[in-house]
C-alpha positions as CSV (number, residue, x, y, z in Angstrom):
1,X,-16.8,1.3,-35.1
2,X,-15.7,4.5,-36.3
3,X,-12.0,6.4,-35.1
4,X,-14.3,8.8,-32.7
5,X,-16.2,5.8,-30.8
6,X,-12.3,4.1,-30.3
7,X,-11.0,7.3,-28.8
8,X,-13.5,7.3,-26.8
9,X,-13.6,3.8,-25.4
10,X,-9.8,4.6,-23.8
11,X,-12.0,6.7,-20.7
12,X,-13.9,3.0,-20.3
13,X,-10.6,2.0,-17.8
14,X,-11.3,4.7,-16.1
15,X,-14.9,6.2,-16.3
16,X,-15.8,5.0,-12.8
17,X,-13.0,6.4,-11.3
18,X,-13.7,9.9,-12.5
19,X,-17.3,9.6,-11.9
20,X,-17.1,8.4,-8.2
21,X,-14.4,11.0,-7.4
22,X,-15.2,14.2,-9.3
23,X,-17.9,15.5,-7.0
24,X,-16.0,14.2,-4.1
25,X,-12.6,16.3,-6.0
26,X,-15.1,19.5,-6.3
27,X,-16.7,18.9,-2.3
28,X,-12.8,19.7,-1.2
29,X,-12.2,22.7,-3.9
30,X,-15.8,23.9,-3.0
31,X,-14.4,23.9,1.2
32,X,-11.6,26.5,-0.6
33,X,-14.0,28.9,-2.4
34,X,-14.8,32.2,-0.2
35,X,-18.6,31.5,1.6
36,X,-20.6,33.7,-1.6
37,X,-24.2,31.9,-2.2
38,X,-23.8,32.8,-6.1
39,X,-19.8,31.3,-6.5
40,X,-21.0,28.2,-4.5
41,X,-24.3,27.3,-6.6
42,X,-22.1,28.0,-9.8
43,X,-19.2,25.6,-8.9
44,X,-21.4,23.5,-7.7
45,X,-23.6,22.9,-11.0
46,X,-20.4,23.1,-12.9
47,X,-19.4,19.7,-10.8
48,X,-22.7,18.5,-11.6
49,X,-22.6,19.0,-15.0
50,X,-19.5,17.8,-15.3
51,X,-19.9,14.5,-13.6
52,X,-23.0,14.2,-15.3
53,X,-21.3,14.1,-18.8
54,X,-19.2,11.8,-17.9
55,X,-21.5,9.5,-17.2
56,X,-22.5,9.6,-20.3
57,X,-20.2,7.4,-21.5
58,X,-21.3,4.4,-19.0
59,X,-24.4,3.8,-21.6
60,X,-23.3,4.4,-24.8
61,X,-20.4,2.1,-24.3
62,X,-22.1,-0.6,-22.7
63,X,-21.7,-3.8,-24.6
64,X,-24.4,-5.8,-23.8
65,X,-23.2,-9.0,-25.3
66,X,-20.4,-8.7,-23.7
67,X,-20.3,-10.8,-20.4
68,X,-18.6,-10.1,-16.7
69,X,-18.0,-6.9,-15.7
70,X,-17.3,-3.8,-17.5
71,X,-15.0,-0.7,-17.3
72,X,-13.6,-2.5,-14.3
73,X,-9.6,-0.8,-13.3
74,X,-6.7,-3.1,-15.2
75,X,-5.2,-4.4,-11.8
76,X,-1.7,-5.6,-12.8
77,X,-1.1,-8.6,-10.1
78,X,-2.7,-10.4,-13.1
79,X,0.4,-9.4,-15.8
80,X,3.0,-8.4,-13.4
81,X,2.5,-10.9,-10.6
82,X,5.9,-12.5,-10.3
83,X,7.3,-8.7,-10.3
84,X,5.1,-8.0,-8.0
85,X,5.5,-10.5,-5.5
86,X,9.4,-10.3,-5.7
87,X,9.0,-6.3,-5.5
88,X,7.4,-7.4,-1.9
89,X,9.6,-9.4,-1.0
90,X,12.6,-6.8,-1.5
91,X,10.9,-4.7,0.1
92,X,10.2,-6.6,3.7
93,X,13.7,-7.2,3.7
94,X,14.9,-3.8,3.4
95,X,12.5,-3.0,5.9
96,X,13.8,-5.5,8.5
97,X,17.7,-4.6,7.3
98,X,16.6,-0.8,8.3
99,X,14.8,-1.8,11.3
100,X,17.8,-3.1,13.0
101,X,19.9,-0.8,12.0
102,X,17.9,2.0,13.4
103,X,18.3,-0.3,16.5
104,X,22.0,-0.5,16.6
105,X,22.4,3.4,16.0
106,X,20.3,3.9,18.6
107,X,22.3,1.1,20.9
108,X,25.6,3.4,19.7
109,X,24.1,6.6,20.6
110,X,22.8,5.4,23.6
111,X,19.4,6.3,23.1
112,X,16.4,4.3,25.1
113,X,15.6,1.8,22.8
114,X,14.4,-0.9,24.8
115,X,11.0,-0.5,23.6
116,X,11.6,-1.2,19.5
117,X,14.3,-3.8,20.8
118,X,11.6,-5.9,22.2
119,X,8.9,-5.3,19.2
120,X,11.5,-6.1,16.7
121,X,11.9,-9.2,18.7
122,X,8.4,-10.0,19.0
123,X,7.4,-9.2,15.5
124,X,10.2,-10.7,13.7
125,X,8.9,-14.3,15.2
126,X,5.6,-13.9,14.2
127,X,6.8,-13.0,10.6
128,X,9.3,-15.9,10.6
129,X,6.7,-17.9,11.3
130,X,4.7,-17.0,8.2
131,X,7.5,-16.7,6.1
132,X,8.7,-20.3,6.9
133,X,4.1,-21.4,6.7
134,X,4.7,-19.6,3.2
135,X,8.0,-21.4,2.2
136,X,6.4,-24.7,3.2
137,X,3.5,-24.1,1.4
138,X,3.1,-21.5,-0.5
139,X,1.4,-21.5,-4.2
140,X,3.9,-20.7,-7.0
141,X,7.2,-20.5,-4.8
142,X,9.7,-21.6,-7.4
143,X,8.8,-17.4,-8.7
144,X,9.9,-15.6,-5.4
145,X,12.0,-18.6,-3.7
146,X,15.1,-16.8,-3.5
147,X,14.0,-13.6,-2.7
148,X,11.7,-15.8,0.3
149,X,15.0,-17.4,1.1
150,X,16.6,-14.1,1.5
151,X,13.9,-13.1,3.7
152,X,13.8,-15.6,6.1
153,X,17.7,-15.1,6.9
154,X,17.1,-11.7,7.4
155,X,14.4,-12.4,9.8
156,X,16.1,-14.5,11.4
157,X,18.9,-12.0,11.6
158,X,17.1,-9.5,13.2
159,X,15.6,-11.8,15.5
160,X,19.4,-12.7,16.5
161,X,20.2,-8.9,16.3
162,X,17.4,-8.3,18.8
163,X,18.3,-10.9,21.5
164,X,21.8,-9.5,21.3
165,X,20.7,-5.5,21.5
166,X,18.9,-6.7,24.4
167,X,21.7,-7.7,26.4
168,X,23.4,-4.5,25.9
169,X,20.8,-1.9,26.3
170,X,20.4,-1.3,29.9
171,X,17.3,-2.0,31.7
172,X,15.1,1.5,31.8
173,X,16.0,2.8,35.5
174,X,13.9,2.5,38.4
175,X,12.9,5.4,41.2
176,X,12.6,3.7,44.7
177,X,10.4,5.5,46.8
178,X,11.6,7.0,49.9
């Protein structure tokens, strides 16, 4: 294999990408171009051309010995799944942390919050549920276990959050007719 063919094989990662998206990339510019027959037919054989180029590659670096698929995407839950995983975890929990206290600002400011009081609530028990289904279990825990730990207490502190901010947030008023 010569240095020209490996520089090349560095688009196979990505070939499919640019040959899927492309026309769709030069549909949207072609919506921007102003409504002239001859600046319409000329962008749009440029795509053409372009995406047809491109495709060139598919062929000529087709390894047909090789087995599987080819020039699929890298997805990295395969080298970076414990990141990952714990990345998600973090993340539902500063969710939930910001959650309730959007809720207690709004309790302080006396805003109607009744509403995302009682979805927080409802929501939070569902995910405790999962989280706790997940805990019991789940494959691999010993990678996110205390970051699923961590989780859990927070749902369950905004679960107990909720109950309390609806205690104090005054039932939504009622007209009586005359």
């Amino acid at each position: 294999m010569n240095l020209h063919s490996m520089e090349m094989d560095r688009w196979s990662p990505i070939i499919l990408t640019l040959v899927t998206f492309i026309p769709l990339a030069g549909a949207l510019l072609l919506l921007s171009l102003p409504r002239r027959d001859r600046d319409i037919r000329v962008f749009s054989l440029v795509v053409t051309l372009l995406t047809f180029v491109l495709s060139l590659h598919l062929p000529v670096h087709f390894h047909r010995a090789q087995t599987g698929f080819q020039y699929e995407l890298d997805h990295p839950s395969a080298s970076r799944h414990t990141e990952m995983l714990n990345y998600l975890m973090n993340s539902y929990i500063g969710c939930v942390d910001d959650a309730s206290d959007l809720i207690q600002e709004g309790i302080e400011k006396q805003q109607n919050v009744r509403a995302g009081v009682d979805l927080m609530a409802n929501k939070a028990k569902e995910f405790l549920e999962t989280l706790k289904k997940i805990s019991a279990d789940g494959k691999e825990i010993e990678i996110y276990k205390l970051n699923l730990d961590d989780a859990i207490e927070g749902t369950q502190d905004a679960i107990n959050d909720a109950e309390k901010a609806k205690k104090s947030v005054a039932p939504p008023p009622t007209r009586r007719k005359n």
